[in-house]
C-alpha positions, 0 to 999 in steps of 0.5 A: 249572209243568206237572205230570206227569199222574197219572190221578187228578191235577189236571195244573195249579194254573191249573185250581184254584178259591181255597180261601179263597174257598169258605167252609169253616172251618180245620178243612175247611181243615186236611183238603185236605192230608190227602185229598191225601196219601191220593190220592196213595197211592191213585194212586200207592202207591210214594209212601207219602203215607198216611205223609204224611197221617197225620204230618200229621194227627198234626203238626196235632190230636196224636197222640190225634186227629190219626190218628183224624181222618185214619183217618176221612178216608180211610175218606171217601175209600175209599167215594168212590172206590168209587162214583165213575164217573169219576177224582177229580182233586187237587191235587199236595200237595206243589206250593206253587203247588196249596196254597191251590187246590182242584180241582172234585172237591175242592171237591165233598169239603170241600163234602159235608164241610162241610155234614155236620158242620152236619147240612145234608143239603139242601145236602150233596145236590148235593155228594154227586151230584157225588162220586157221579156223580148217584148216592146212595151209602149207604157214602160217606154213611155214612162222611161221616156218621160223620166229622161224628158225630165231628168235627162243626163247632163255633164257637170259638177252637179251630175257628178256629184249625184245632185240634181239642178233642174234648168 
């Protein structure tokens, strides 16, 4: 399937790294569709995909977390793309082809994420340079942070199942 290219858009599933493969709980997992959507908006804002984003955080956490996850994933999502040198590639969030595959620039997103909401600022560095290109950005770190401070990983049924319950 050939997509129309989009200069903010991954233009083909062959070109995606398996989700599955790189380790991040159901949670991180949950999110890929939400920054997709936020992207699409951004790239393309006839599309009106923050709709999307928010109904689908709203659909998945509730109608309590569920915008106040997304508002902090797009917060994420302004700051990298402030400081980004280079477009951010996605995939196509309505492609059912692009679904279980993630981008390199995605990847680097749920990686910087990840290791955030586990306090592991060392192995958060490589993913943050990537989003970055090389750089140390003070917004986007910020706005990981506060999103890990928010929504930070836990162990658990609720994790596992990519439902959020706040403390």
């Amino acid at each position: 399937m050939i997509h129309a290219r989009n200069p903010l858009q991954a233009a083909s599933p062959a070109e995606g790294i398996p989700l599955e493969a790189l380790g991040f709980d159901a949670f991180e997992t949950a999110l890929v569709p939400v920054l997709r959507h936020f992207l699409t908006a951004l790239a393309s804002p006839d599309s009106q995909g923050w709709r999307l984003a928010y109904g689908i955080a709203a659909e998945r956490w509730g109608p309590g977390d569920g915008p106040q996850i997304a508002h902090r994933l797009f917060g994420m999502v302004e700051a990298m793309q402030a400081c980004r040198p280079t477009r951010f590639r996605f995939g196509n969030p309505l492609c059912a082809q692009c679904r279980g595959l993630l981008t390199p620039d995605e990847v680097a997103f749920v990686t910087l994420l990840h290791h955030m909401r586990r306090d592991r600022t060392d192995a958060a560095r490589p993913a943050l340079a990537d989003l970055s290109g090389g750089g140390v950005d003070v917004a986007l770190i910020r706005a990981g942070l506060s999103f890990a401070a928010r929504f930070p990983a836990m162990a658990g049924a609720a994790q596992q199942a990519g439902t959020r319950h706040l403390h």
